[in-house]
C-alpha positions in Angstrom: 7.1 18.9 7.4 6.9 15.6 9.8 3.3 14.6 9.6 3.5 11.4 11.0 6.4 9.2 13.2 6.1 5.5 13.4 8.5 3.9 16.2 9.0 2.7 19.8 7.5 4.7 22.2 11.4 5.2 24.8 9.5 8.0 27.2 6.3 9.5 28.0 5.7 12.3 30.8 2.7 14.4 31.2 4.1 16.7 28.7 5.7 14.9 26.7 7.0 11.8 24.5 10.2 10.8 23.2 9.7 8.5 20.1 12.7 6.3 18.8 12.6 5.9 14.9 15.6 4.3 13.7 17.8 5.4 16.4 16.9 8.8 16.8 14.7 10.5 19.2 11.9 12.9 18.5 10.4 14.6 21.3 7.1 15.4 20.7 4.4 17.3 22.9 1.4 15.3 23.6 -1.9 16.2 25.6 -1.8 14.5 29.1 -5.2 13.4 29.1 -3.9 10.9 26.3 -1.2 8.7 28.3 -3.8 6.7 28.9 -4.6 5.6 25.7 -1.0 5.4 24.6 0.9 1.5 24.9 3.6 0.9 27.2 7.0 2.2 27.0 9.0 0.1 24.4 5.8 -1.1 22.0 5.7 0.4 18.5 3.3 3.3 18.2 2.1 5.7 15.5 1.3 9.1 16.0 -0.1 12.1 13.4 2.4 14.6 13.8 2.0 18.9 12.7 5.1 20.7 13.0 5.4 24.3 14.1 8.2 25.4 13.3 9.0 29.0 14.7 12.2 31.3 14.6 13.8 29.5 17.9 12.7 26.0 17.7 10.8 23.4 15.6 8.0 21.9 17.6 6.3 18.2 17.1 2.6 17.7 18.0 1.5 14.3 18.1 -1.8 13.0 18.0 -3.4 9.3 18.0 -6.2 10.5 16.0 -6.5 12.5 12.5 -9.5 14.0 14.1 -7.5 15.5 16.7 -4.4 16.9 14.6 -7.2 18.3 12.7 -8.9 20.0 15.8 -5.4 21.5 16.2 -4.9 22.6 13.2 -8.1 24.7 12.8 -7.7 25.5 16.8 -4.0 27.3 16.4 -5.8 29.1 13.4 -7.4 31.2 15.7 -5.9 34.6 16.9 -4.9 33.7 20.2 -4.9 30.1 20.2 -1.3 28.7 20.2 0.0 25.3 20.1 0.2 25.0 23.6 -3.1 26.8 24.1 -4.6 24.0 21.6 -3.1 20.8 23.2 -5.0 22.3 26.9 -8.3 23.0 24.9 -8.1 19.1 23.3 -6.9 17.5 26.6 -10.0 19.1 28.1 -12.4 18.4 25.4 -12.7 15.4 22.7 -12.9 16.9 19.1 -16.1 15.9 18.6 -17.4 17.7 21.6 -15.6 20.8 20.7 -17.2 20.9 17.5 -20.3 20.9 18.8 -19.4 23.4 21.7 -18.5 25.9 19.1 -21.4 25.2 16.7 -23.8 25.9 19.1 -22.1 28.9 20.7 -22.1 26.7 24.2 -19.5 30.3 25.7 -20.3 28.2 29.4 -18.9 25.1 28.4 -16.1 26.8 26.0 -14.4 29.0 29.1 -14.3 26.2 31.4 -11.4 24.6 29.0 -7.9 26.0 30.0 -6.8 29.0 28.3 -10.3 30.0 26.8 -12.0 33.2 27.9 -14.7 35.1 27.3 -13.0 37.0 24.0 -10.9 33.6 23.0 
């Protein structure tokens, strides 16, 4: 598994980002709410990577935080929550504010994030 890519950030869309580590690169799907936070394109950047791997494809996840890969993580752990499902809920919510969303039972705020219902 690729849990973490150090390189030169060579693209970056709303969807995602193509980091270049030693001539190769990794596309990786990144929240859109984060662009903002990320350097521009050409500086060195670091991001916390999960890897889905499936039957058809293997996936990249990058986050700029270990508290967001780990919101992810426990996020597609749900029934119902995929990756892609996950990266709307954290580009609507910080993890922090998720956490305490869900610890408080806060269904309002919860469905208001894209791709959460009522049964989600």
């Amino acid at each position: 598994m690729i849990a973490s890519l150090r390189g030169v950030l060579a693209h970056k869309s709303p969807d995602n980002l193509i980091i270049d580590v030693g001539g190769v690169g990794y596309e990786v799907f990144f929240t859109p709410s984060g662009l903002d936070r990320l350097p521009d394109g050409g500086e060195e950047i670091l991001l916390h990577i999960r890897t889905n791997v499936r039957e058809d494809a293997i996936d990249l996840y990058g986050f700029l935080e270990v508290k967001e890969k780990e919101m992810f993580v426990l996020l597609t752990s749900v029934s119902g929550i995929g990756p892609k499902v996950a990266v709307n809920i954290l580009a609507g919510m910080a993890p922090a504010d998720l956490a305490a969303a869900i610890t408080t039972s806060d269904i309002g705020r919860l469905t208001k994030l894209q791709g959460v219902g009522k049964k989600t």
